[in-house]
C-alpha positions as CSV (number, residue, x, y, z in Angstrom):
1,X,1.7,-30.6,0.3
2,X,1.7,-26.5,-0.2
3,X,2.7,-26.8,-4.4
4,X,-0.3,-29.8,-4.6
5,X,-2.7,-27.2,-3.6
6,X,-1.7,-24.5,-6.7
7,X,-3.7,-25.4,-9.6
8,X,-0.7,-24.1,-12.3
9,X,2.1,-26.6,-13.7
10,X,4.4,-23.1,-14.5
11,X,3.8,-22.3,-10.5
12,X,4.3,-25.3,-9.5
13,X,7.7,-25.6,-11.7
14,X,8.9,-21.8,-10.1
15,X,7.9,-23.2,-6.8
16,X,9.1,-26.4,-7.1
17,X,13.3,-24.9,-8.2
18,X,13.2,-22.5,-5.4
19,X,12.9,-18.8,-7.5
20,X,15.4,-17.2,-6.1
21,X,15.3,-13.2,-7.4
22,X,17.3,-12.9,-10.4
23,X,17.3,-16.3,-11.1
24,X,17.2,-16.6,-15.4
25,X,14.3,-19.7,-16.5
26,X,14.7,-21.7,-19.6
27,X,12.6,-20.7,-22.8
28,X,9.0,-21.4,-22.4
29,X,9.8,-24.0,-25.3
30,X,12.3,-25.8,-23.1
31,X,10.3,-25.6,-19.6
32,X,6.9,-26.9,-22.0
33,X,9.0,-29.9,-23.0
34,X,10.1,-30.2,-19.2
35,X,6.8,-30.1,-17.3
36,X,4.5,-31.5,-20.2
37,X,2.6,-29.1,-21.0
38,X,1.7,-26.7,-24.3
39,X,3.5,-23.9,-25.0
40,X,0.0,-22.2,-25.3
41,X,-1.3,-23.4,-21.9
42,X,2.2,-22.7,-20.6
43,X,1.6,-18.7,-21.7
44,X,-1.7,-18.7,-20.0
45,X,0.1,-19.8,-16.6
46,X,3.0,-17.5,-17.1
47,X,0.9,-14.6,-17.6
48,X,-1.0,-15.5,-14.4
49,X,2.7,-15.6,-13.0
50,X,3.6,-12.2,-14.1
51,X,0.6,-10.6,-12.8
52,X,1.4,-11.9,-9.2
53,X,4.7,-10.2,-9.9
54,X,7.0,-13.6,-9.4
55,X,8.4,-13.3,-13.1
56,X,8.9,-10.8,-15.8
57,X,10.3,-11.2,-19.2
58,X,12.2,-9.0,-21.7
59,X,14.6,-10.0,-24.9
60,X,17.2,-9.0,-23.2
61,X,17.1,-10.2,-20.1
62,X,14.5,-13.4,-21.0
63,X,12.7,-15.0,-18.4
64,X,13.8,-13.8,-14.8
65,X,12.4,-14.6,-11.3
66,X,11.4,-11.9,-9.2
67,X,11.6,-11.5,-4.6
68,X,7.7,-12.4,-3.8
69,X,5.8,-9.2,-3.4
70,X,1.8,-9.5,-2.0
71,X,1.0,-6.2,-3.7
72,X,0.5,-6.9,-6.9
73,X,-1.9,-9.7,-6.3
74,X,-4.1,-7.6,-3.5
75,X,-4.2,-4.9,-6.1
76,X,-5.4,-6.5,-8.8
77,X,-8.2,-8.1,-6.9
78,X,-8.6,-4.7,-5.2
79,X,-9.3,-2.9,-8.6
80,X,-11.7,-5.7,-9.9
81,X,-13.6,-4.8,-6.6
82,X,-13.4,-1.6,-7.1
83,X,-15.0,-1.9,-10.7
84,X,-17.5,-4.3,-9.8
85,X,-18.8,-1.5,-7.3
86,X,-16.7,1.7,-6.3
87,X,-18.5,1.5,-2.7
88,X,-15.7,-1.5,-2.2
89,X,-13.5,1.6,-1.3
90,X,-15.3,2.0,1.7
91,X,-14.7,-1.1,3.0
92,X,-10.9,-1.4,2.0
93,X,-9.9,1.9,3.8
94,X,-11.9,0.8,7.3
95,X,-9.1,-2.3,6.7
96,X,-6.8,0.9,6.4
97,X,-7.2,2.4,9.6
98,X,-7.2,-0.4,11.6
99,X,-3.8,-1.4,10.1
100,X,-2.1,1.6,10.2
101,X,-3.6,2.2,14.3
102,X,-2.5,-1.8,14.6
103,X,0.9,-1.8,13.4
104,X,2.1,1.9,14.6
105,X,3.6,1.1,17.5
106,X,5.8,-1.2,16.1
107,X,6.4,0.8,12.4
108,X,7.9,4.1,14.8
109,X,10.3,1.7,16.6
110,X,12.0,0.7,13.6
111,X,12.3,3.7,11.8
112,X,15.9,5.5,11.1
113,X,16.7,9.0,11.6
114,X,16.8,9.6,8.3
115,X,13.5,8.0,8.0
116,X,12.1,10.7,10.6
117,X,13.6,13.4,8.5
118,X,12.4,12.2,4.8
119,X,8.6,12.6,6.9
120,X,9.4,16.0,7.4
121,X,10.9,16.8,4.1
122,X,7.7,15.2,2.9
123,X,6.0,17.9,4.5
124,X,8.0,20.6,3.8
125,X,6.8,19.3,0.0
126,X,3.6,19.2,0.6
127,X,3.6,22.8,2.0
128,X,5.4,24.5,-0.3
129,X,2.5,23.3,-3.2
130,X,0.1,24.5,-1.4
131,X,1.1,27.7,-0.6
132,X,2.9,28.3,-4.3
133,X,0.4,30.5,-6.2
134,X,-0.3,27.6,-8.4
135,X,-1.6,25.4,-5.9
136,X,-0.7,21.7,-6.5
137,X,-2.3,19.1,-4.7
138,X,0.5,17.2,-2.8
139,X,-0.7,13.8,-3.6
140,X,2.7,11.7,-4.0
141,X,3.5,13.2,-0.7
142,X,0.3,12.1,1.2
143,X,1.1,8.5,-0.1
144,X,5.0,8.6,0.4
145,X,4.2,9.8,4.4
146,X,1.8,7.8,5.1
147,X,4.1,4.3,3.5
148,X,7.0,6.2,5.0
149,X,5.9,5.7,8.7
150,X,5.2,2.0,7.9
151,X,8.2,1.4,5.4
152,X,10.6,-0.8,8.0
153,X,8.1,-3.4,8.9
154,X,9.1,-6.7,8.1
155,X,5.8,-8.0,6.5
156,X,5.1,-8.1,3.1
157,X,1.3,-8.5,3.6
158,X,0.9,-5.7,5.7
159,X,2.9,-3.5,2.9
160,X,1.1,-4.9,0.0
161,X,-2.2,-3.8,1.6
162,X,-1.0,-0.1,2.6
163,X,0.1,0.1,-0.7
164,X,-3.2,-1.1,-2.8
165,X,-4.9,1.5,-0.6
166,X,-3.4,4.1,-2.2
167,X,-3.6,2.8,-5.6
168,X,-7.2,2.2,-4.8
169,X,-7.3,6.0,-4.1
170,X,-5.9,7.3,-7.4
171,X,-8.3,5.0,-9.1
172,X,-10.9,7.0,-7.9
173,X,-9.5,9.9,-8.3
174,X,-9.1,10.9,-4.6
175,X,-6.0,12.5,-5.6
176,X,-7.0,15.1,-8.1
177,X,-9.3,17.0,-6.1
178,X,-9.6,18.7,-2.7
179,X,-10.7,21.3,-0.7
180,X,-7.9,24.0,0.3
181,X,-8.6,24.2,3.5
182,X,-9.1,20.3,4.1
183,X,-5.6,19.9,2.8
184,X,-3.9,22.5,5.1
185,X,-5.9,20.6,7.7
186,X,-4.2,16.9,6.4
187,X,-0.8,18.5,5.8
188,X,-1.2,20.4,9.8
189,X,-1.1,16.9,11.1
190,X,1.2,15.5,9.0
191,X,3.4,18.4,10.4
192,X,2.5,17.5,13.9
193,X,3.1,13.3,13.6
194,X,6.2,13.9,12.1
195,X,7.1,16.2,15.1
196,X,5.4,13.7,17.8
197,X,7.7,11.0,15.7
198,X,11.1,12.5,15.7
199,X,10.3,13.8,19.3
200,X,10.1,9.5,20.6
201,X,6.2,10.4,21.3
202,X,5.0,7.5,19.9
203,X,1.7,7.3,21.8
204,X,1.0,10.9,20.8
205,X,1.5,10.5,17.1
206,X,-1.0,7.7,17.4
207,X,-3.7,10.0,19.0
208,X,-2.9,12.6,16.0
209,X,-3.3,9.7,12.8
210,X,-6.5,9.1,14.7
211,X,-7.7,12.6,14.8
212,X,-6.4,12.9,11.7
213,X,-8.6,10.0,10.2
214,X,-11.6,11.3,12.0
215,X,-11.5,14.5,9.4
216,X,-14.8,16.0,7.6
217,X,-14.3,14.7,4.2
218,X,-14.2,17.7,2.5
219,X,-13.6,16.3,-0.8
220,X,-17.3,15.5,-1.8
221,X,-17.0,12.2,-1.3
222,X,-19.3,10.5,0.5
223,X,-17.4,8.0,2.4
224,X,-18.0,7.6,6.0
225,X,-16.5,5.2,8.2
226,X,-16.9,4.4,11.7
227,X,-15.5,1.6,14.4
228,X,-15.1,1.7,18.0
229,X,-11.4,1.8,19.4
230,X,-10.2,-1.1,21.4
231,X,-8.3,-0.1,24.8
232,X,-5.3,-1.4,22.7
233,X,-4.8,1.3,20.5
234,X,-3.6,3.7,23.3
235,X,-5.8,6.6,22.8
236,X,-8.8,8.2,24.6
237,X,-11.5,8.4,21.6
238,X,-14.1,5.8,21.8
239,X,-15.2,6.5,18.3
240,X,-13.5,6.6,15.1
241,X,-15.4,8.3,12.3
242,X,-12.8,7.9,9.1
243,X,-12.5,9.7,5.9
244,X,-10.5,9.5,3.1
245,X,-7.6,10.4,4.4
């Protein structure tokens, strides 16, 4: 059995009673005396619980189940990667690329026409702080049009790991500093996919976030990244070298 396999009495008791979002728990007096175990060891395992995002607590509100969410558990593993050696970044935006290429087809079907016109809003954004005469660099754009194409797909591990990519990227620090020209370059694309998206072009789009992945980094960061393109992911470039992107 699945619950037999988690090594956690407090998981095992949230598993066990179903969870359901909103749901309020007893004290962790009242579950200690319940399960049998110490209030002490029983803070240890809630706090293991919290960081997974199932629970959070307030004295208010007390203890409260939360909807299941793989983000916070891929980002905290992601950072302690990232600490441990910053290269990991490398490796964790290849795993980028191939899920963004992997998953487009399916991410552009699903997406609303007010989904199509937040991308270009996005870029308007982005635009306008670039070409204001205190330049800005249009980072919470970049992320939200990136997550935005993806943002209907039905898969939680797919969406957790977009999303620790980009929290991997402010960690370090990809998002305070740029070349100007690079980022017209990014925010040209962006332009464009939105376009090829709203247009139905959904194989077109594709071929620009690949083009658009193959960019100089211009950021002086060295971070190259390379993998050969499957027939599968509909466009004609036999080579993908990524950047930061």
């Amino acid at each position: 059995m699945i619950l037999n396999a988690i090594d956690s009495e407090f998981l095992r008791y949230l598993l066990g009673n179903g969870c359901e979002p909103g749901t309020r728990l007893p004290s962790l007096d009242e579950i200690s005396a319940e399960i049998g175990i110490s209030v002490g060891k029983l803070r240890e395992q809630f706090e293991v619980a919290r960081m997974l995002g199932l629970v959070e607590a307030s004295p208010r509100r007390g203890i409260r189940c939360l909807k299941y969410d793989f983000l916070p558990a891929v980002r905290l593993s992601l950072m302690v990667a990232l600490a441990l050696d910053p290269q990991a970044f490398r490796s964790f935006s290849t795993l980028r690329i191939r899920l963004e290429t992997a998953f487009w087809d399916e991410a552009i079907i699903l997406l609303t026409e007010e989904d199509k016109a937040h991308l270009h809003e996005l870029v308007a954004q982005a635009q306008a702080k670039l070409n204001h005469e205190r330049i800005q660099i249009p980072y919470p754009e970049h992320r939200a049009f990136h997550l935005g194409i993806f943002r209907r797909l039905e898969n939680t591990f797919v969406l957790g790991l977009l999303g620790a990519y980009w929290d991997a990227y402010e960690a370090v620090e990809l998002n305070t500093y740029a070349d100007y020209q690079y980022l017209q370059e990014v925010w040209s694309y962006h332009r464009r996919i939105a376009e090829a998206i709203s247009a139905g072009d959904s194989a077109g789009g594709k071929e620009l976030l690949v083009q658009h992945m193959r960019l100089i980094d211009k950021m002086g960061v060295a971070h190259e990244l390379s993998r050969t393109l499957s027939p599968r992911d509909g466009v004609g470039i036999e080579h993908l070298q990524g950047e930061a992107v």
